[in-house]
Wavefront OBJ file of the C-alpha trace (Angstrom):
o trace
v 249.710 -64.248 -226.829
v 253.244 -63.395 -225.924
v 254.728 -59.617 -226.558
v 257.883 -58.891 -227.421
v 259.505 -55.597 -226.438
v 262.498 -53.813 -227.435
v 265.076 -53.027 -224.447
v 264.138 -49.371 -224.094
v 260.660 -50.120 -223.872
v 261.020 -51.881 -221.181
v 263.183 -48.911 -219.572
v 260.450 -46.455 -220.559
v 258.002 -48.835 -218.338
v 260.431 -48.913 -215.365
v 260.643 -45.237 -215.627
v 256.549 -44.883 -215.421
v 256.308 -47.552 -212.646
v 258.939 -45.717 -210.522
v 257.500 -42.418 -211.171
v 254.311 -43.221 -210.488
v 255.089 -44.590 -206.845
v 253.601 -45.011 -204.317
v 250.585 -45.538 -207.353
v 249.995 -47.942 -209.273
v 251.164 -46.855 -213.166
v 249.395 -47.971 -216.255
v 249.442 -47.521 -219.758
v 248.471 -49.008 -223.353
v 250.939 -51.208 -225.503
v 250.275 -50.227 -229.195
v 251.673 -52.566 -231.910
v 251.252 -54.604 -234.647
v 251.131 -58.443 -234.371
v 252.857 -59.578 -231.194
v 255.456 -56.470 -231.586
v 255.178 -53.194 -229.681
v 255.694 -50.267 -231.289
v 254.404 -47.606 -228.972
v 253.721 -47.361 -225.195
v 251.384 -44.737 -224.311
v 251.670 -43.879 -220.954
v 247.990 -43.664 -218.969
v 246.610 -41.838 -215.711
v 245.340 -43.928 -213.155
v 241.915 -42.755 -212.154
v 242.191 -44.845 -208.923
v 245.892 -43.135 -207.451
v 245.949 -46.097 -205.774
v 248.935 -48.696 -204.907
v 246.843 -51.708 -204.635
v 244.440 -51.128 -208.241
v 243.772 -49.080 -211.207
v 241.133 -47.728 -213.592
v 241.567 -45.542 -216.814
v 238.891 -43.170 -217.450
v 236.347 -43.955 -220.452
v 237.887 -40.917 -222.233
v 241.055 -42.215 -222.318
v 240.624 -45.602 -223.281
v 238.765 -44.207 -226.279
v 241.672 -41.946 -226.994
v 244.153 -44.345 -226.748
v 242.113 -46.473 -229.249
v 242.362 -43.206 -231.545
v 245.335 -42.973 -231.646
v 245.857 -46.821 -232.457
v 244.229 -46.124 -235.737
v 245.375 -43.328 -236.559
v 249.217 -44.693 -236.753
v 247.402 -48.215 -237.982
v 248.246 -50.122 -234.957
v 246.192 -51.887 -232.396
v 246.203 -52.131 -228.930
v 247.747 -55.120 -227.936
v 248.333 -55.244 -223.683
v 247.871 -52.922 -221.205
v 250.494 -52.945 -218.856
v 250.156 -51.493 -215.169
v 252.556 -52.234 -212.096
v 252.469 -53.408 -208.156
v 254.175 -51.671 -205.939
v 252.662 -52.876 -203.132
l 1 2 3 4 5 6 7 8 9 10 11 12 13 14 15 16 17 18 19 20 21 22 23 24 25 26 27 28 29 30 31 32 33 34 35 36 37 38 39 40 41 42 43 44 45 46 47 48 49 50 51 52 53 54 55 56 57 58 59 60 61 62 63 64 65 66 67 68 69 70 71 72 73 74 75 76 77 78 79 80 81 82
């Protein structure tokens, strides 16, 4: 399935990938369809440049929050810097 993303979301991503360095980043695409409507920015349990992990917790909370605004979770995204 392809994603499409609106201009600033892709900015937002850049933003967490650069602030993130030297780490990988990672974080949830919420949407509906094939259209992103939220990115929710994720810790990487790992702090690591070459992987990353999300705790249990915060998969399920990212999963909450889905519902709750009657989305789904449609991608993860996460970056390499090295």
């Amino acid at each position: 399935m392809e994603i499409s993303l609106a201009q600033t979301q892709i900015e937002q991503l850049t933003r967490l990938a650069r602030s993130s360095l030297p780490n990988e980043s990672c974080a949830f695409l919420l949407g509906k369809n094939d259209r992103v409507v939220e990115i929710l920015a994720m810790q990487n349990a790992d702090q690591s440049a070459i992987s990353f992990s999300i705790e249990p917790q915060d998969v399920l909370r990212a999963y909450d929050v889905a519902e709750s605004k009657k989305l789904q979770v449609i991608g993860i995204f996460h970056s390499h810097p090295a």
